[in-house]
PyMOL CGO cylinders between C-alpha atoms (Angstrom):
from pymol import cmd
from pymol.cgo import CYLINDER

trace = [
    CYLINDER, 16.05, -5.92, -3.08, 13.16, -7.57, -4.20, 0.3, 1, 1, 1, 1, 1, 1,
    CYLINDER, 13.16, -7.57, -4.20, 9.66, -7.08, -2.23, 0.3, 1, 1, 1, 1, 1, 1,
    CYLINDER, 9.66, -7.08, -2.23, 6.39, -9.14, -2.52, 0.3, 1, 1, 1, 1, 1, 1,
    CYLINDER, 6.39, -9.14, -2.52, 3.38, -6.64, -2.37, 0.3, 1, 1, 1, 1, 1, 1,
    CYLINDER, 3.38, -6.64, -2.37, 0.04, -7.93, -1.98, 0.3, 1, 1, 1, 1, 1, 1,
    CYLINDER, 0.04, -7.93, -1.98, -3.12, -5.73, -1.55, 0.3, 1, 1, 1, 1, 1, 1,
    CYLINDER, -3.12, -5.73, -1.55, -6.22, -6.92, -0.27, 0.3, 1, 1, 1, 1, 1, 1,
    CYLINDER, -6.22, -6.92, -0.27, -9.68, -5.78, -1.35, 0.3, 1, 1, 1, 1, 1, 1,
    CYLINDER, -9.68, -5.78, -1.35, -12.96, -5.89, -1.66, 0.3, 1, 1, 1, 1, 1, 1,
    CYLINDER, -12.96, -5.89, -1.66, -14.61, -6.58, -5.11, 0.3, 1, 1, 1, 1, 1, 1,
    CYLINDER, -14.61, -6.58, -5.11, -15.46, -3.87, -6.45, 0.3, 1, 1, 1, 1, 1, 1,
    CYLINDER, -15.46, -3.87, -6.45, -12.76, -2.09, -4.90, 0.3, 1, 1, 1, 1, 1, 1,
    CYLINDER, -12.76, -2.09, -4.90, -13.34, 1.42, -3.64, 0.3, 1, 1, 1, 1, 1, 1,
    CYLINDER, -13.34, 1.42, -3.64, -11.96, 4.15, -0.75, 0.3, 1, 1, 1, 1, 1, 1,
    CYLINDER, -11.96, 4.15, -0.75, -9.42, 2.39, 1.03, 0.3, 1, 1, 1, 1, 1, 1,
    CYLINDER, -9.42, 2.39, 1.03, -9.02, -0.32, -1.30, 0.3, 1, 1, 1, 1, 1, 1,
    CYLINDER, -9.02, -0.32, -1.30, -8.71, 1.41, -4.56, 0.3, 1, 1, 1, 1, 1, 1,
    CYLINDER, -8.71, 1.41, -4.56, -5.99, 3.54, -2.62, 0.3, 1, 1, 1, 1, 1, 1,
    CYLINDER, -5.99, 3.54, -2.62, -3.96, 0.79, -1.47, 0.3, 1, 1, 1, 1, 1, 1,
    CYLINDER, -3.96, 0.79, -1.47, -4.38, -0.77, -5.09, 0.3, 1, 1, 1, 1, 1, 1,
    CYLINDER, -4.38, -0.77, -5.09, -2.57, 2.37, -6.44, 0.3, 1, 1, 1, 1, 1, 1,
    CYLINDER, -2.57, 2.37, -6.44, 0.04, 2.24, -3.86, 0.3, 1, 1, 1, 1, 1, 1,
    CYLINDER, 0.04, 2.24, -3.86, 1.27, -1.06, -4.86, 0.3, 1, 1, 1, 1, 1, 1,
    CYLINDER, 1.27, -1.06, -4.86, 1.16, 0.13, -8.27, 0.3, 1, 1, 1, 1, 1, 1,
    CYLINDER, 1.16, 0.13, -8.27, 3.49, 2.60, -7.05, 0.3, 1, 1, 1, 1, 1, 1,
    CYLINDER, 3.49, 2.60, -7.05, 5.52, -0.03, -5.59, 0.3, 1, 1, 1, 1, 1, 1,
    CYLINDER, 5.52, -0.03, -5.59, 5.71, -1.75, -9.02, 0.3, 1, 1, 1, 1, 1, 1,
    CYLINDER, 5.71, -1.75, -9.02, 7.06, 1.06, -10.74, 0.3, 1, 1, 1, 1, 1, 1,
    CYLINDER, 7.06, 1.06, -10.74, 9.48, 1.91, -8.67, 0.3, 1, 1, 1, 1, 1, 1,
    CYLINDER, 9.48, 1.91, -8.67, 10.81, -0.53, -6.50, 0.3, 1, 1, 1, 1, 1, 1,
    CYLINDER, 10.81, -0.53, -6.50, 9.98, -3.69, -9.21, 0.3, 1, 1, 1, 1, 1, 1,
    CYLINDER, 9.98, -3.69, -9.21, 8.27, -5.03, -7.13, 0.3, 1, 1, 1, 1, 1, 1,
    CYLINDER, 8.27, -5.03, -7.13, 5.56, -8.41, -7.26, 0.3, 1, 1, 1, 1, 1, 1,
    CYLINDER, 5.56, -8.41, -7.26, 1.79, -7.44, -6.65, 0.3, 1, 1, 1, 1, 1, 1,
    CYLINDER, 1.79, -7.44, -6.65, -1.01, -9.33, -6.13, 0.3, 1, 1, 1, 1, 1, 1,
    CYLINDER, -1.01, -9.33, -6.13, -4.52, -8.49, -5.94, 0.3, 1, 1, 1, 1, 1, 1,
    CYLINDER, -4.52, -8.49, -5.94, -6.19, -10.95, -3.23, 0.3, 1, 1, 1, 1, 1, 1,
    CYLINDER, -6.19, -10.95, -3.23, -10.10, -10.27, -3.29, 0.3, 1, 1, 1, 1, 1, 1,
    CYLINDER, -10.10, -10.27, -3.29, -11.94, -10.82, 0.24, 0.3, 1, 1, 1, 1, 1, 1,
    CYLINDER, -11.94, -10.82, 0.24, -15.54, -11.15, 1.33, 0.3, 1, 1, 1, 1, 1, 1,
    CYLINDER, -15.54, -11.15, 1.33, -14.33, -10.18, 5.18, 0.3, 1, 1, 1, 1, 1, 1,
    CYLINDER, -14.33, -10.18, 5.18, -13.64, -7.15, 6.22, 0.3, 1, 1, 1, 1, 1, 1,
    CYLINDER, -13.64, -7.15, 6.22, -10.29, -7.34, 8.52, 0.3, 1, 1, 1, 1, 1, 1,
    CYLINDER, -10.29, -7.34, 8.52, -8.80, -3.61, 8.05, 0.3, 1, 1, 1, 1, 1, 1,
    CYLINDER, -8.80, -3.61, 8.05, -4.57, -3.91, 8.33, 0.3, 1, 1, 1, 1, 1, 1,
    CYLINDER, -4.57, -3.91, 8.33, -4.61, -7.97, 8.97, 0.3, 1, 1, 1, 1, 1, 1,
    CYLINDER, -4.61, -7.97, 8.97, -6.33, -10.72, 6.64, 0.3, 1, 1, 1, 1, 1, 1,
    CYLINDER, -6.33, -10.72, 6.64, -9.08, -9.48, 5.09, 0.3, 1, 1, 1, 1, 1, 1,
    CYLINDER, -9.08, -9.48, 5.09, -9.78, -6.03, 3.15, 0.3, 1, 1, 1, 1, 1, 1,
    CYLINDER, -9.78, -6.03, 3.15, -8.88, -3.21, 3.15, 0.3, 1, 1, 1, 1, 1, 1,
    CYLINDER, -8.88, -3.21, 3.15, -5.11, -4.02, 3.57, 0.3, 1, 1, 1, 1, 1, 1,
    CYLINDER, -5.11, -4.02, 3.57, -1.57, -3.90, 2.15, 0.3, 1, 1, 1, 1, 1, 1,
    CYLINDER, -1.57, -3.90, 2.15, 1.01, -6.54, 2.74, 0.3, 1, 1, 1, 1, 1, 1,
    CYLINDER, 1.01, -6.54, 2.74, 4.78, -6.39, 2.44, 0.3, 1, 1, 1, 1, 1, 1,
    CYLINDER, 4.78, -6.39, 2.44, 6.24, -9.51, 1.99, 0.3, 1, 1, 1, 1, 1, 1,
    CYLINDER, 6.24, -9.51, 1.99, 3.39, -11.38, 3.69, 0.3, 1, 1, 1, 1, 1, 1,
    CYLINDER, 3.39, -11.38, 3.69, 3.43, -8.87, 6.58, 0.3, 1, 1, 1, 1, 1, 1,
    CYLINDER, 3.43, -8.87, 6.58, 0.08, -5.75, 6.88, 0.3, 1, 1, 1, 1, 1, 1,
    CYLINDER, 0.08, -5.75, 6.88, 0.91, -2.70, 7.62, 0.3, 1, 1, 1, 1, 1, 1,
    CYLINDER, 0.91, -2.70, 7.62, -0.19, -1.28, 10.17, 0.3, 1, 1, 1, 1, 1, 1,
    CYLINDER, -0.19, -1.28, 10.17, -0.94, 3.05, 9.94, 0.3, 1, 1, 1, 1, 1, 1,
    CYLINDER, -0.94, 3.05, 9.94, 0.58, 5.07, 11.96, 0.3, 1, 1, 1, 1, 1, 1,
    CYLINDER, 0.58, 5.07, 11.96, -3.25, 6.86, 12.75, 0.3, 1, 1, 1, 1, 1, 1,
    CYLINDER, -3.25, 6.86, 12.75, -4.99, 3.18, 12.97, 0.3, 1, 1, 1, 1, 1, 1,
    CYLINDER, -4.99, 3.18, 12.97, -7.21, 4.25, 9.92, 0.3, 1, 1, 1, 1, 1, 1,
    CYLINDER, -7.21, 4.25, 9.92, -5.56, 4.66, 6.50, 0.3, 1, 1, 1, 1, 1, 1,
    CYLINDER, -5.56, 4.66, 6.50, -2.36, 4.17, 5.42, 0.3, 1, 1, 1, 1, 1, 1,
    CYLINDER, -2.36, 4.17, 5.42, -0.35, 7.02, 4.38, 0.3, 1, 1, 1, 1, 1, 1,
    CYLINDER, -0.35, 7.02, 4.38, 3.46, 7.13, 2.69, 0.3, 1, 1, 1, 1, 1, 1,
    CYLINDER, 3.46, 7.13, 2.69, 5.32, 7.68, 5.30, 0.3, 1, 1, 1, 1, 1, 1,
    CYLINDER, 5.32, 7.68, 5.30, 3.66, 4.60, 6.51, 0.3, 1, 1, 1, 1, 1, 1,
    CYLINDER, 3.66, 4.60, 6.51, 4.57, 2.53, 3.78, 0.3, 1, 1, 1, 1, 1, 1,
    CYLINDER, 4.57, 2.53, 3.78, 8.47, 4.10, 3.32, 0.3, 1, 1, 1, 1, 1, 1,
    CYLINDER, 8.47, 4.10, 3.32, 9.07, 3.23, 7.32, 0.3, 1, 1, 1, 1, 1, 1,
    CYLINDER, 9.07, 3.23, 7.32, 8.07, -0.16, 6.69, 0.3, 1, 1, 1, 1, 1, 1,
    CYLINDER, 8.07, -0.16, 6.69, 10.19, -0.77, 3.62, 0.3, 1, 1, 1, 1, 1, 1,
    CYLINDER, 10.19, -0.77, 3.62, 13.28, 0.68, 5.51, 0.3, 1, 1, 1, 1, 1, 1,
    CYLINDER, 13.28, 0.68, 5.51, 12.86, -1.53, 8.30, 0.3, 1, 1, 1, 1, 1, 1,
    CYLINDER, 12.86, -1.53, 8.30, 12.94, -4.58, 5.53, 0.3, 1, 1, 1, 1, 1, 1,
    CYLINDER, 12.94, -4.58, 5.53, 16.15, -3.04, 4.87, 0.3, 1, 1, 1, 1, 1, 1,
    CYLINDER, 16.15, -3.04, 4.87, 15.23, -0.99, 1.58, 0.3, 1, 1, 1, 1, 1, 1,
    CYLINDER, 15.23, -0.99, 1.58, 17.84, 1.67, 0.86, 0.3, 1, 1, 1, 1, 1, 1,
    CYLINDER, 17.84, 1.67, 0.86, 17.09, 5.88, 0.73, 0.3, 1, 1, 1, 1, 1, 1,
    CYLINDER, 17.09, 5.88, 0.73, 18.58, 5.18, -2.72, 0.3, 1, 1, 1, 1, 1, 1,
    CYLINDER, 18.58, 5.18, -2.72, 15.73, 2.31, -3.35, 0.3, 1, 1, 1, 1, 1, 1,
    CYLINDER, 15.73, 2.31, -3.35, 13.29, 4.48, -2.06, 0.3, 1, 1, 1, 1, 1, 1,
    CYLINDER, 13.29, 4.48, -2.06, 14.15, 8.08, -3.16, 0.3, 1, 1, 1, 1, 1, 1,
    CYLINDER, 14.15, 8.08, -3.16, 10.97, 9.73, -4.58, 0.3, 1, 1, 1, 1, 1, 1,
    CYLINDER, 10.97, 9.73, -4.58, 9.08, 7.26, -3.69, 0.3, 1, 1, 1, 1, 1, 1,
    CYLINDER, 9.08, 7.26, -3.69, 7.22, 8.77, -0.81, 0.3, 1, 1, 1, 1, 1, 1,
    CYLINDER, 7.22, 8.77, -0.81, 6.34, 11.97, -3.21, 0.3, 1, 1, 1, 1, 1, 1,
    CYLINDER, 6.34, 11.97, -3.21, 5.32, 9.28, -5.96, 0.3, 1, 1, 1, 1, 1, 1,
    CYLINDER, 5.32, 9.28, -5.96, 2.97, 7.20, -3.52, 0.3, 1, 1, 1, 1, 1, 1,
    CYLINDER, 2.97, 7.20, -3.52, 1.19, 11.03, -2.60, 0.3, 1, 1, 1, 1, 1, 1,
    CYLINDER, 1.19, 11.03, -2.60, -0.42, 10.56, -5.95, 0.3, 1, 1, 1, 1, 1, 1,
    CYLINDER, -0.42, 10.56, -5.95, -2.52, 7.81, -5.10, 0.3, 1, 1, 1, 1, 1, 1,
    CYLINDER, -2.52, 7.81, -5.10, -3.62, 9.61, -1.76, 0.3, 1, 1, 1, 1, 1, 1,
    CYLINDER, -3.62, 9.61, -1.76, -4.25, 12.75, -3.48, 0.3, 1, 1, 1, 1, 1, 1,
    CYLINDER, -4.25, 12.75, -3.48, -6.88, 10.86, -6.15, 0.3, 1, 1, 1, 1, 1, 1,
    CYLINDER, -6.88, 10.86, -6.15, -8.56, 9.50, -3.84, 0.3, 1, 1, 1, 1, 1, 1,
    CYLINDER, -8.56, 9.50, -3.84, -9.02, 12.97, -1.96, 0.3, 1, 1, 1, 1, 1, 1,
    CYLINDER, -9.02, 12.97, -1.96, -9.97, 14.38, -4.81, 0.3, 1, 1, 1, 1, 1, 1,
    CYLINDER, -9.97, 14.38, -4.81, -12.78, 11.57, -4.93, 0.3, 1, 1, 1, 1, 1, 1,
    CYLINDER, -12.78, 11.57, -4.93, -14.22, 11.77, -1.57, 0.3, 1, 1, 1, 1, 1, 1,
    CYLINDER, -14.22, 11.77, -1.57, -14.73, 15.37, -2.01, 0.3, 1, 1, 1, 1, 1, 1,
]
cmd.load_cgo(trace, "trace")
C-alpha cells in the first residue's frame, strides 16, 4: 500500500515543523512512501497551513489537539487500511523524531 505524505511548514522550519518533517522521513523509509514539503506563510495548525502532516491529502488531527505524536500517526495509517505487518516498528522508529526534538527544546 502506497501512501502520499505531505508535510506542511513554515520556512525556516522549526518545533513542530521540523518534527513533522522527520516523521515523514520516517514514513519514507519505512512505508515507501511519497513526501512533499509544501512551504506556507499561514499558520493553520492540523488543516491547510503549517504546522501540519497530511496522509493522502487528509491532516491529522492529535489526539491532545497540540502535537502530533506516533500513536497518532500509526492510528491514522491503520484506518487507511495499512497492515501491523506494514507498520511494525514503525511507531518505535517515528519516537526518534519526537525524542530530537525534546532534546532541542530543552
Amino acid at each position: 500500500m502506497t501512501f502520499g505524505i505531505d508535510v506542511v511548514s513554515k520556512s525556516p522550519p522549526g518545533g513542530r515543523c521540523a518534527l513533522y518533517a522527520g516523521y515523514a522521513e520516517v514514513l519514507a523509509a519505512h512505508l515507501h512512501a511519497a513526501v512533499r514539503i509544501r512551504w506556507s506563510s499561514r499558520p493553520d495548525a492540523h488543516g491547510d497551513g503549517y504546522p501540519s502532516l497530511l496522509i493522502d491529502g487528509v491532516a491529522l488531527a492529535p489526539t491532545d489537539g497540540v502535537l502530533l505524536m506516533p500513536d497518532d500517526i500509526c492510528a491514522a495509517l491503520r484506518a487507511r487500511g495499512c497492515g501491523d505487518d506494514a507498520l511494525a516498528g514503525l511507531a518505535g522508529a517515528l519516537e526518534a523524531p519526537l525524542e530530537r526534538m525534546m532534546d532541542a527544546a530543552g
